[in-house]
C-alpha positions in Angstrom: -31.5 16.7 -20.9 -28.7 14.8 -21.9 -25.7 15.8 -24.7 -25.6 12.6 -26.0 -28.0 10.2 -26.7 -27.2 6.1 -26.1 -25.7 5.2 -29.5 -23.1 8.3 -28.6 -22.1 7.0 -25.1 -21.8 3.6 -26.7 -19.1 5.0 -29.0 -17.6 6.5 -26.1 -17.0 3.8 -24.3 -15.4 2.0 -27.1 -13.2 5.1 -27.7 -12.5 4.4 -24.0 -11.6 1.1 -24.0 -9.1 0.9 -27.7 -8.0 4.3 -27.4 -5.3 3.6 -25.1 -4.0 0.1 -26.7 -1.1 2.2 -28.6 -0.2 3.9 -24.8 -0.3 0.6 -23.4 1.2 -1.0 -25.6 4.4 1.7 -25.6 4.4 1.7 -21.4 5.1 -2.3 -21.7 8.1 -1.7 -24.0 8.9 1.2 -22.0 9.2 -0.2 -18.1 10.9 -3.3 -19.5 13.6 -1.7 -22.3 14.4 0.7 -18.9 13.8 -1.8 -16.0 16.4 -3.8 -17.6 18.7 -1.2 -18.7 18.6 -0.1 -14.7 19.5 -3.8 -13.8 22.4 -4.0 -16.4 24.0 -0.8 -14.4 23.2 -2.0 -11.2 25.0 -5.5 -11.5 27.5 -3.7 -14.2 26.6 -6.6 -16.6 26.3 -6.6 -20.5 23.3 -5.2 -22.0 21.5 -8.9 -22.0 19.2 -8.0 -19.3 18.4 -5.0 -21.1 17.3 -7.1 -24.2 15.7 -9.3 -21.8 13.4 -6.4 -20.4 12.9 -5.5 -23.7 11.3 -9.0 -24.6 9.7 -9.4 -21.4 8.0 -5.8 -22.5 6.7 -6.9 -25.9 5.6 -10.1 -25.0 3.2 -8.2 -21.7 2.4 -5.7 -24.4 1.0 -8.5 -27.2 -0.2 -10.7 -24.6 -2.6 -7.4 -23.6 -3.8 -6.5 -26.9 -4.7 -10.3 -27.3 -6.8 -10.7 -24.5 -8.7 -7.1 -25.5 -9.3 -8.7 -28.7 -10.2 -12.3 -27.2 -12.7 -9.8 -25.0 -14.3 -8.2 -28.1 -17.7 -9.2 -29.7 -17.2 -7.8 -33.0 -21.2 -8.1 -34.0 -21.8 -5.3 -31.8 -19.5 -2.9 -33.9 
């Protein structure tokens, strides 16, 4: 006998799959703010490739939520 019946595993598995756009999101920003903060002290420059990182984060960050939303078919919800 299952717990759920078919409309609640459908609402799981959209929990599943827009629950972690705010984590994802945050990890982008994340890896580049401190991938180029690591470079900066490695080649002792100014903070540009910091700021760099940065962009390069928020751009991989937008350019995910986009395509989940391109991916969406919002008649189903």
């Amino acid at each position: 006998m299952a717990l759920i019946g078919p409309e609640g595993k459908e609402q799981l598995r959209l929990v599943a799959k827009y629950g972690g756009i705010g984590f994802e999101l945050a990890l982008f920003i994340a890896v580049g703010y401190f991938g180029g903060n690591w470079l900066d002290k490695k080649f002792g420059t100014a903070p540009w490739l910091m700021y760099v990182g940065l962009g390069i984060g928020i751009a991989g960050g937008v350019n995910s939520i986009v395509r989940l939303v391109k991916s969406t078919d919002f008649n189903k919800l």
